[in-house]
PyMOL commands that place a pseudoatom at each C-alpha (Angstrom):
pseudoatom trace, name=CA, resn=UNK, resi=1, chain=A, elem=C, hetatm=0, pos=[-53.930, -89.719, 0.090]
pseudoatom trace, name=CA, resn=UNK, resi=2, chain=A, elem=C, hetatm=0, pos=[-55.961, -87.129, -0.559]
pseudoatom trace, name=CA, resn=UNK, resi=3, chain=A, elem=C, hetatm=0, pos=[-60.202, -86.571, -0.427]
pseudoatom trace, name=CA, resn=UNK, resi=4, chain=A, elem=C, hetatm=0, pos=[-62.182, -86.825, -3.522]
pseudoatom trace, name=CA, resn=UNK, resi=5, chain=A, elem=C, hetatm=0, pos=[-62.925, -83.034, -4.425]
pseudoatom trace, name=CA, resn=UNK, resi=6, chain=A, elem=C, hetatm=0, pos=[-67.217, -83.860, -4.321]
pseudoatom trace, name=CA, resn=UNK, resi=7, chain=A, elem=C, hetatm=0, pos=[-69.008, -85.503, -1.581]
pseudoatom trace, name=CA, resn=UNK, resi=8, chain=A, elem=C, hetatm=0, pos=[-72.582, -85.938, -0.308]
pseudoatom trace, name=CA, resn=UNK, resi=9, chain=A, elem=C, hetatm=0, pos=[-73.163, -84.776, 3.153]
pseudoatom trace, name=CA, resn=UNK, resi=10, chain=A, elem=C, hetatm=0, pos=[-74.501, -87.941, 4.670]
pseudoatom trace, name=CA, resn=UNK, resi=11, chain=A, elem=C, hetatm=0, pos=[-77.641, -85.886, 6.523]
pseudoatom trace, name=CA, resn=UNK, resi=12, chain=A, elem=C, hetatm=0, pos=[-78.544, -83.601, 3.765]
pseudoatom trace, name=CA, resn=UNK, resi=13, chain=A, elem=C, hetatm=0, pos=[-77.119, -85.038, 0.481]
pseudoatom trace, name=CA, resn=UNK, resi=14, chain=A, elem=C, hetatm=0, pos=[-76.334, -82.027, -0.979]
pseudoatom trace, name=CA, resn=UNK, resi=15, chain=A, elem=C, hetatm=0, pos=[-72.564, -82.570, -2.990]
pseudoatom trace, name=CA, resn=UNK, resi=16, chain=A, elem=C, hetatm=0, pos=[-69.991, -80.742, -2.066]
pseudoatom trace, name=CA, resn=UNK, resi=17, chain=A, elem=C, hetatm=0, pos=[-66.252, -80.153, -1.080]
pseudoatom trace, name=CA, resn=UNK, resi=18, chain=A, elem=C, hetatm=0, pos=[-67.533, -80.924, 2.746]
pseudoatom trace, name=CA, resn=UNK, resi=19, chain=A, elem=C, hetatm=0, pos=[-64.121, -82.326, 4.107]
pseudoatom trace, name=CA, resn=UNK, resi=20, chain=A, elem=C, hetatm=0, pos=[-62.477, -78.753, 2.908]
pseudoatom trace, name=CA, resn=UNK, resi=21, chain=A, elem=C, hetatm=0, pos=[-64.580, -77.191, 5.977]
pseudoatom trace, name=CA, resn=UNK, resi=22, chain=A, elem=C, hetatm=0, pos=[-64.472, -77.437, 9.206]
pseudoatom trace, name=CA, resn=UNK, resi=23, chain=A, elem=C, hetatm=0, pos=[-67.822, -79.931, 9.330]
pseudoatom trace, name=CA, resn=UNK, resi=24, chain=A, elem=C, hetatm=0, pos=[-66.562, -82.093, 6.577]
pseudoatom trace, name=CA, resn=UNK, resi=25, chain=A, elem=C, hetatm=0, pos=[-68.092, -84.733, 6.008]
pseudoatom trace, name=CA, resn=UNK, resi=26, chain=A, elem=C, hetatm=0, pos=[-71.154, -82.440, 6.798]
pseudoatom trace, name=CA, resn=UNK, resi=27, chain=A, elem=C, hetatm=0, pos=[-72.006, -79.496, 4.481]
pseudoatom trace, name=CA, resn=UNK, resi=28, chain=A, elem=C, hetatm=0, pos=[-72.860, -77.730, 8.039]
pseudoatom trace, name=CA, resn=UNK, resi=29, chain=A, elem=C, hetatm=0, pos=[-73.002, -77.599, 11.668]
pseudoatom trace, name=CA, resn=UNK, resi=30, chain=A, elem=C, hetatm=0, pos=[-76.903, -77.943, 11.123]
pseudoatom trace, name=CA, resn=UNK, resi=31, chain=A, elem=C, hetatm=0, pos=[-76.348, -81.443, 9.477]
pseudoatom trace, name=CA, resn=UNK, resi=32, chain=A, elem=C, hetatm=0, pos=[-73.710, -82.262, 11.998]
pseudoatom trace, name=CA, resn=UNK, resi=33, chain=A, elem=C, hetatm=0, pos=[-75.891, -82.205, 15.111]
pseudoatom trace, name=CA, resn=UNK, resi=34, chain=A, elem=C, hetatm=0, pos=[-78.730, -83.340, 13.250]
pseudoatom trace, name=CA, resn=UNK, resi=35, chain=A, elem=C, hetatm=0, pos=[-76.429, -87.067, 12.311]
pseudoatom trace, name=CA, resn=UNK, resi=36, chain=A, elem=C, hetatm=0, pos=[-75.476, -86.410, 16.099]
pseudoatom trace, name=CA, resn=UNK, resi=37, chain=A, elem=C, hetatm=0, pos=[-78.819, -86.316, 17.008]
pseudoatom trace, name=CA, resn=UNK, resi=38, chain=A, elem=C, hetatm=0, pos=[-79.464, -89.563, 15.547]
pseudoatom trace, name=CA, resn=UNK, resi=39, chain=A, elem=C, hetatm=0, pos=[-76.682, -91.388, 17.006]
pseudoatom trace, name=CA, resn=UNK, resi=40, chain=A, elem=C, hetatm=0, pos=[-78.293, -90.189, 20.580]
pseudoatom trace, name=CA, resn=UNK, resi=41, chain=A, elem=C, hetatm=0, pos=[-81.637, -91.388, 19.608]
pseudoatom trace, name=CA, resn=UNK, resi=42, chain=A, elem=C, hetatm=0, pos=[-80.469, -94.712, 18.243]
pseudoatom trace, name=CA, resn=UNK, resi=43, chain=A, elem=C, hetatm=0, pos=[-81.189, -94.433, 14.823]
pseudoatom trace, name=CA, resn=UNK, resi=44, chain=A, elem=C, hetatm=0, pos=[-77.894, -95.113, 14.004]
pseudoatom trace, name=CA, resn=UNK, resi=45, chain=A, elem=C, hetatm=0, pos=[-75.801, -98.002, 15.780]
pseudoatom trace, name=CA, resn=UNK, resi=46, chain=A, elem=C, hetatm=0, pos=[-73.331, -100.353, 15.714]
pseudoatom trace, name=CA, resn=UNK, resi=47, chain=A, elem=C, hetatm=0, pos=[-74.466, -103.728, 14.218]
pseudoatom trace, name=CA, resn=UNK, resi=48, chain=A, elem=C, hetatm=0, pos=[-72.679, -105.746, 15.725]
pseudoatom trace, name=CA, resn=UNK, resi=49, chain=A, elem=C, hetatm=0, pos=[-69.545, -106.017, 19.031]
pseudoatom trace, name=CA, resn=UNK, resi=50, chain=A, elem=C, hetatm=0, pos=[-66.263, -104.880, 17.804]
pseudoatom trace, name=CA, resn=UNK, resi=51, chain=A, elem=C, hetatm=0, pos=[-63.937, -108.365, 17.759]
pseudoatom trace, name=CA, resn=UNK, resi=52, chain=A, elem=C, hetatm=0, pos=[-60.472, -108.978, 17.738]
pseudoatom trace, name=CA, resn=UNK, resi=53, chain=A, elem=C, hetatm=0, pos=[-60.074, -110.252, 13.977]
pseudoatom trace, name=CA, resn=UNK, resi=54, chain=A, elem=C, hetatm=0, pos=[-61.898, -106.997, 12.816]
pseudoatom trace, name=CA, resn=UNK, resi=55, chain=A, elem=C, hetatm=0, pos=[-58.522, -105.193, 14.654]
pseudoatom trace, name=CA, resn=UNK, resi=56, chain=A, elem=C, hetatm=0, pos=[-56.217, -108.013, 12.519]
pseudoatom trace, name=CA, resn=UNK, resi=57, chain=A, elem=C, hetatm=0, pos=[-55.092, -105.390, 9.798]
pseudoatom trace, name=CA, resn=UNK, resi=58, chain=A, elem=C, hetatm=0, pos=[-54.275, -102.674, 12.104]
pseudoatom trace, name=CA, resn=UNK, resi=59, chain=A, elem=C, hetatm=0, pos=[-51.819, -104.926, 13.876]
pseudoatom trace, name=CA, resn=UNK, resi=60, chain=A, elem=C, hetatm=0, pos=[-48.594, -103.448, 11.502]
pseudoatom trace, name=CA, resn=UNK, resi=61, chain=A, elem=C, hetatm=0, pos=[-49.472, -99.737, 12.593]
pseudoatom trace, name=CA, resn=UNK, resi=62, chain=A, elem=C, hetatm=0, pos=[-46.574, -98.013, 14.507]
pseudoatom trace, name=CA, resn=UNK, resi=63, chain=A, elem=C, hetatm=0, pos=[-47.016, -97.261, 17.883]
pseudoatom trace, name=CA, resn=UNK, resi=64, chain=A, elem=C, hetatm=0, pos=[-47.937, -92.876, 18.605]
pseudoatom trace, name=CA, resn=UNK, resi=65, chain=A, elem=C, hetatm=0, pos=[-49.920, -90.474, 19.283]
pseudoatom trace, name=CA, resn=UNK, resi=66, chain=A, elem=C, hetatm=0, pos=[-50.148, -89.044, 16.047]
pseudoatom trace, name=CA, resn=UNK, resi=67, chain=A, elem=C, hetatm=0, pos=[-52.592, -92.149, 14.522]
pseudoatom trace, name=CA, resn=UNK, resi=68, chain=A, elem=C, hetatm=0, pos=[-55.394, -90.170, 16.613]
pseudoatom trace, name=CA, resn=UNK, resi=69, chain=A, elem=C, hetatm=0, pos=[-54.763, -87.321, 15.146]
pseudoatom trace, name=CA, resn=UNK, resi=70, chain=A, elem=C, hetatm=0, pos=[-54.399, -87.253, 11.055]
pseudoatom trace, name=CA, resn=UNK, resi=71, chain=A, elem=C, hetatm=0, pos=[-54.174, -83.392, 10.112]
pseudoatom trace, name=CA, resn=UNK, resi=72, chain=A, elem=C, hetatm=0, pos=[-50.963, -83.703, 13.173]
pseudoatom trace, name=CA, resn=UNK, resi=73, chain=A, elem=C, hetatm=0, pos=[-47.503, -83.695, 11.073]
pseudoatom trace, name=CA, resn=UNK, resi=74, chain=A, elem=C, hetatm=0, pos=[-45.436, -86.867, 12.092]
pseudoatom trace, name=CA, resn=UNK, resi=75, chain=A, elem=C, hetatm=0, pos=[-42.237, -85.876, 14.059]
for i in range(1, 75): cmd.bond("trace and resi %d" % i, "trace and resi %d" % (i + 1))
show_as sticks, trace
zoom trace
């Protein structure tokens, strides 16, 4: 699956190719910490506990190391 080619940078909103670089979503390290930032401060949260049903459509996945790490080739 690839990305779409133009994204906004979810701090900034400036469009972009952001997932091309090495901050992608974010257009910039700048924009990273400053979404980081905001996670810290608790402007940004979690609405609501993680349950079991919203795991229900994961159940299928294989088994592996390589689901945490998407840019790893499968062996």
């Amino acid at each position: 699956m690839s990305s779409p080619s133009k994204v906004r940078c979810p701090t900034c909103r400036k469009t972009g190719d952001w997932f091309a670089g090495k901050f992608g979503p974010f257009c910039s390290q700048r924009c990273r910490l400053v979404d980081l930032g905001q996670w810290f401060n608790e402007e940004h949260r979690v609405s609501e506990p993680l349950r079991p049903e919203h795991f229900a459509k994961y159940e299928d996945l294989p088994p592996g190391a390589h689901l945490d790490r998407p840019d790893a080739e499968e062996t």
